[in-house]
N, C-alpha and C positions, 0 to 999 in steps of 0.2 A: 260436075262443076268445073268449070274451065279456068287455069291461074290466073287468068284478068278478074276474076269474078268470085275469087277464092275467100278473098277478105271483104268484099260486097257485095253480098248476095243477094243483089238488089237487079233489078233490068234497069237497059238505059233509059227508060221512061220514067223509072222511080228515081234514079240518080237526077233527069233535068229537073221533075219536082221536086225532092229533097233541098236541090243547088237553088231552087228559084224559092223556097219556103225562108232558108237560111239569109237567102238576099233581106226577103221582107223583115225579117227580123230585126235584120242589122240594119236597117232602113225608118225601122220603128226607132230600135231603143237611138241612134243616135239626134233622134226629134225629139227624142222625149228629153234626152242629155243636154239637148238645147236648150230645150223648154223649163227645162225646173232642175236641170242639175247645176249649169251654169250661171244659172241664177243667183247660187249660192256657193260658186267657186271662190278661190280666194282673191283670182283676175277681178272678177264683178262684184263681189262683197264685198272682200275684207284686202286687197293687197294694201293699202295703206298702214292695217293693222301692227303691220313686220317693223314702220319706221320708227325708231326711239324714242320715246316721247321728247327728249330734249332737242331733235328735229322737227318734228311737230308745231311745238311752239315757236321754232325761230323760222318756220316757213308759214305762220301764222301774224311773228312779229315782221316780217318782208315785208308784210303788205298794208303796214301802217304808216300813215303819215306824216312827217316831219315836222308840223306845227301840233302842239296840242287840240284838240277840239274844243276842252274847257280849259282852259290858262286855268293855273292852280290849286286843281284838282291833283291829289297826291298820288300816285300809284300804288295799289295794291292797298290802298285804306277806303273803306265803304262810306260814303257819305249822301244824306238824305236826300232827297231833288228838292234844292232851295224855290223854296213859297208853296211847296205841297208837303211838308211836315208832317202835317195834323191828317190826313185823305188816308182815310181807311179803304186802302183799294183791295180790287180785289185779285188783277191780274191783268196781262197785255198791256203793259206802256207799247206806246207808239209813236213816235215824230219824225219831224219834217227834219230834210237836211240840214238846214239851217239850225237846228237845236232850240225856234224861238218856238216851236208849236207842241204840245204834246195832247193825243189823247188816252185815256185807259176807261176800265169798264170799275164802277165800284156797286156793293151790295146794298140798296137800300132796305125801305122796308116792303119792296114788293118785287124783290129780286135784283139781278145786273140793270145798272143802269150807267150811261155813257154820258163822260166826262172833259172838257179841254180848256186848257188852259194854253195863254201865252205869252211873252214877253219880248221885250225891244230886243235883244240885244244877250250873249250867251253869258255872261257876268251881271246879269239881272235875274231875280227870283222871277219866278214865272206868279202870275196874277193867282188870282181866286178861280178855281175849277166854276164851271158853269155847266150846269147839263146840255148837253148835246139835244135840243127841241125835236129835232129830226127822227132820234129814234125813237121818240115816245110814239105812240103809247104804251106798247109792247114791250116785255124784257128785252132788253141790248145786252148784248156781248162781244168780245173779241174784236174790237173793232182794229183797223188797218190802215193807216194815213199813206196818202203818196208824197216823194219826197219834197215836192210843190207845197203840200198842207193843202192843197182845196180838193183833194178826193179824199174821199171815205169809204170802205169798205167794211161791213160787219155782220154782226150771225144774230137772227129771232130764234128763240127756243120755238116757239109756235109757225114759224114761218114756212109759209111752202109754194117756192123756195125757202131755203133757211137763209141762203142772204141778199145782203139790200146794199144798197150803193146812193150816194150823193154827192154833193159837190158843190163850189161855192165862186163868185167871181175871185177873191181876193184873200187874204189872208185875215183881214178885219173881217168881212162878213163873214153873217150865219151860214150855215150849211141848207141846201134849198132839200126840199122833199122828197124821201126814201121814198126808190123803188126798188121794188123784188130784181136781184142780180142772178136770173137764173144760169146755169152752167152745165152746157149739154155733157150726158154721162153720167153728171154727180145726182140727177134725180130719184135714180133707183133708192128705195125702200133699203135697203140693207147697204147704204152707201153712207156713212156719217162720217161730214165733213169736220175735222177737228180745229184746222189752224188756215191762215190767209197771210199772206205780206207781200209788201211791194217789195222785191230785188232792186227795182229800179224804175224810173219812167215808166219804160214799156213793155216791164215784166212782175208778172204778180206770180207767184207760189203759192199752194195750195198741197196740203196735207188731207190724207181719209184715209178711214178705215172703211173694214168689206168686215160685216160679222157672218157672212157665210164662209172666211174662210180664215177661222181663225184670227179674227181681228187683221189682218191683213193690212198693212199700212203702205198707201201709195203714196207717191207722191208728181206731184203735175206743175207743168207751166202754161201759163196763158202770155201771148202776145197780141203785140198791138206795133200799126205801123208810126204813131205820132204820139204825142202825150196828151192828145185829147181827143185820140179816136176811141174805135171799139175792141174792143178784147175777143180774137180768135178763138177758136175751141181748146181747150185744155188737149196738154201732150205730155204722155208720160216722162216720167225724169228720174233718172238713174242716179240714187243716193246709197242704196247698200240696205241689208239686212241689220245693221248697226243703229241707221237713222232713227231718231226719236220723230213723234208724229210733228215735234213742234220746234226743230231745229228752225235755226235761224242762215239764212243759206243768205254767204255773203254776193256778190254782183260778179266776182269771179268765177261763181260756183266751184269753187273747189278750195274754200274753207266753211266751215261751219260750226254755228258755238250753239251749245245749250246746257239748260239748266236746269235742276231739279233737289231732291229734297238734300243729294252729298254736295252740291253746292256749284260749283259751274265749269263748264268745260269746252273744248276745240277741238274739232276733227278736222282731219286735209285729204288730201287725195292727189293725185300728181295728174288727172285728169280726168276732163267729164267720160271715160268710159267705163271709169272702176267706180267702184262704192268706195263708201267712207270708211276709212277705217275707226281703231278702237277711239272712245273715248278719253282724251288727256287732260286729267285735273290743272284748270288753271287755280282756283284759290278752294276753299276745303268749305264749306259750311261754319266750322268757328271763324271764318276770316267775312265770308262774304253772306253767310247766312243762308238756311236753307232756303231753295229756289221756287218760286208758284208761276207757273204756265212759263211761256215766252220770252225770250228777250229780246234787245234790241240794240244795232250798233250804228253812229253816225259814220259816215264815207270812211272817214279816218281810223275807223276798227280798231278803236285807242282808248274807249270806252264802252262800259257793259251796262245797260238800262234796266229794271227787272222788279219785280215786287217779291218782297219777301217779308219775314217776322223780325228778320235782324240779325246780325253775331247772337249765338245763344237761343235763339228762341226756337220752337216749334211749328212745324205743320200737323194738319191744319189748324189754324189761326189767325189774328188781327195780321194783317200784310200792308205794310206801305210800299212807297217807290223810292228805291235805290238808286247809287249809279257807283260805279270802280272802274276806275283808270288802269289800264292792261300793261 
């Protein structure tokens, strides 16, 4: 054995393979590092999580607007959405920018069925709910207003597609007749689609789970070149391992509020390339009530929309529509 070969007793032949094996390795795992470790670094996940909550909120309160949305509305006191008191809902309020349109999904006695109501003017009760003609005859749910008020978007239990889409000339007229909104991708069998919202005009959002991989929660946008073309194929969108299926992703995308049964919350991020970070309590469940599905925020992200049981009450249970001034 010769001193070159004393500590490697290997020929040069086994040394280029050994050198070319170790390559591949390191070639493998840093794909795989890409692939699913960085997925769940703190870069892509969670760097926002490190920010102080009392940052959080005041890079949440930045990006509100200078006039009220509702004149009169107290901040931080939960009050009912005037002229829907009595509406046993049951989740997903929805409305148009303007604050005069809203729709939601309530329980009858043959399951979800869809609901809207509207009024002149944002210090007027909103009228008497009317069922939405459209998605009969079928259980409705989840339904998704654009901020116009004359598109619709929402989910059939039985549907397949699961959702359907309409649209109306005007804000007085009915909404004309559900068609199946299929959405290349979300057809697979083990694809369930949870939550839908407009961002904006020409951006919708869309929430799903994968039960083959551990409930797996993605989340996608769809575009469009106008506000009353067609909506492009969904693209994935980078929210964090934090995000709930049913956050509500403001037009900046890089705040987000959601709500659930500890009562409601804001996430931020400092850009679309990190994930959300943690959850930061804006009011507790004794203030705002525990939360049922969705919520919702007009331009001015000054107010919070949302169906709950109340200050005190329980889920699950009777759920009206809420609103609190931020």
């Amino acid at each position: 054995m010769t001193g070159a070969n004393k500590w490697w007793p290997i020929g040069q032949r086994g040394r280029t393979v050994l050198a070319a094996g170790l390559v591949v390795v390191l070639a493998v795992g840093l794909w795989a590092w890409r692939r699913y470790g960085a997925a769940t670094s703190p870069t892509r996940a969670g760097a926002a999580a490190t920010i102080p909550a009392g940052d959080v909120r005041a890079a949440a309160a930045a990006h509100r607007g200078t006039t009220p949305s509702i004149p009169g509305l107290q901040k931080g006191v939960p009050q009912l959405v005037p002229g829907l008191e009595e509406v046993k809902v049951g989740w997903t309020p929805s409305l148009s920018d303007d604050l005069c349109t809203i729709v939601f999904d309530a329980i009858g006695p043959s399951g979800h069925v869809l609901y809207i109501a509207s009024r002149p003017d944002v210090a007027s009760p909103f009228s008497n709910a009317q069922v939405i003609r459209s998605s009969l005859p079928a259980r409705a749910r989840k339904p998704a207003l654009s901020p116009d008020g004359l598109e619709l978007i929402f989910e059939r239990d039985t549907g397949d597609p699961p959702l359907f889409y309409c649209r109306r000339t005007s804000p007085s007229a009915e909404f004309g007749e559900a068609v199946p909104w299929p959405v290349p991708g979300m057809e697979r069998p083990e694809t369930q689609i949870d939550a839908v919202r407009f961002i904006d005009p020409l951006h919708v959002m869309m929430s799903a789970e994968n039960a083959k991989f551990q409930a797996r929660i993605s989340f996608f946008i769809l575009e469009r070149a106008d506000p009353k073309g067609t909506f492009g194929p969904p693209k994935e969108l980078l929210m964090g391992v934090g995000c709930g299926p049913r956050a509500c992703l403001r037009p900046n995308r890089l705040i987000s509020y959601v709500g659930n049964e500890n009562g409601l919350f804001v996430q931020t991020r400092k850009s679309e390339k990190e994930g959300f970070g943690a959850w930061v309590p804006l009011f507790p469940p004794a203030v705002s009530g525990p939360v049922a599905g969705p919520v919702w925020l007009p331009p001015g992200d000054d107010v919070i929309f949302y169906a709950s049981p109340g200050p005190g009450g329980k889920l699950p249970g009777t759920k009206y529509l809420w609103m609190i001034r931020l």
